[in-house]
N, C-alpha and C positions, 0 to 999 in steps of 0.2 A: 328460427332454426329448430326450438323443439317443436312445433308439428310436421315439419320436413320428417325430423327424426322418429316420431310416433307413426308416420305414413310408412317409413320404413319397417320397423319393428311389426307394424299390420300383415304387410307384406309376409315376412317371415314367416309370423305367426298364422299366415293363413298357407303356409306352404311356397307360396309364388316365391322362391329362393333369384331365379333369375330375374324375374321384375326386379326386386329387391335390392340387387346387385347394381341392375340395370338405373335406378330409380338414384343410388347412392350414388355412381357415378357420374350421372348428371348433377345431382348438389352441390358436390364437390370437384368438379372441373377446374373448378377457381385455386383449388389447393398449393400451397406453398411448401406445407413442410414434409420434408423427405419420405418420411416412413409412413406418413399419409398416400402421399405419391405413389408410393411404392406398393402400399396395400390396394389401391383405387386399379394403377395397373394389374396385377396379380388377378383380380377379377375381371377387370375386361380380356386376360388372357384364357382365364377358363370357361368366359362364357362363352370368348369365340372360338373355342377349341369341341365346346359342346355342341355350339352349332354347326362347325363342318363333321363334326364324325356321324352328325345322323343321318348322310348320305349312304354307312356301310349297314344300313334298313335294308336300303334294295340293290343287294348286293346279289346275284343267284348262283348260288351255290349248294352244294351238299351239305358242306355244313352251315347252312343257312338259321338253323337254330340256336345252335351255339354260341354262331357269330351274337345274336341280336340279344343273346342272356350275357355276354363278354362286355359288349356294348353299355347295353342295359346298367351293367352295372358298376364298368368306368363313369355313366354320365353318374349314376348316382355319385359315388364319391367325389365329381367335381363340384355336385350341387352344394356335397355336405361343405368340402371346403368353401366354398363362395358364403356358404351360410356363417361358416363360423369368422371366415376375413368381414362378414358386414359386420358381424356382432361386436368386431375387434374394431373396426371402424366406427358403428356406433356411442360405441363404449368411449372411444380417441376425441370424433368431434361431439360428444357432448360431454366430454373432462367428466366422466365420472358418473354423471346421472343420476342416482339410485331413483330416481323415478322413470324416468325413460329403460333403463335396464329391469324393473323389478315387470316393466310388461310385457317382455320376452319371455313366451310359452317354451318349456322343453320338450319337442316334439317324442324322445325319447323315453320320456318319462309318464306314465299311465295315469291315468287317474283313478281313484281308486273312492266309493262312497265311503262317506264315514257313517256309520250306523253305528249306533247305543243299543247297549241292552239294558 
């Protein structure tokens, strides 16, 4: 299971949020306990929710701009969600980790060199 779990974490960490999703739900098919369940669905709900709305792409209309930055940026917040229910899943099926968590990139946080003087 932890290279399942580190193939995920890859995932993430290289952006591919719905592989990622995609990847945990198949490992976890097998799952019994509730709030796992529960989390495993929750994501298969956002992924296919991301993938019917990108048909309102070619949509033609006037506000055809609008729509696709509206769009744009609902899928985004389904991605972010999906990222953080794996991480929450992650975090569930490996009890804890602090190795498999400490490889979790924050996409949100910069990197910055360190230089001396």
């Amino acid at each position: 299971m932890f290279n399942e779990l580190t193939n995920a974490v890859n995932y993430l960490n290289e952006g591919k949020v719905i592989e990622a999703g995609k990847y945990l739900i198949n490992i976890t098919k097998d799952a019994t306990e509730e709030e796992t369940v529960k989390i495993v669905s929750e994501i298969e709900k956002e992924i296919r929710e991301i993938e019917e709305e990108k048909w309102l792409y070619e949509v033609d209309t006037k506000f055809k701009k609008e729509l696709i930055d509206v769009v744009a940026q609902n899928i985004k917040c389904k991605e972010e969600k999906i990222r953080m229910l794996s991480l929450i899943l992650i975090d569930k099926i490996s009890k804890g980790n602090d190795i498999i968590m400490n490889m979790v990139k924050n996409p949100l946080s910069e990197s910055k060199p360190h230089t001396f003087i």
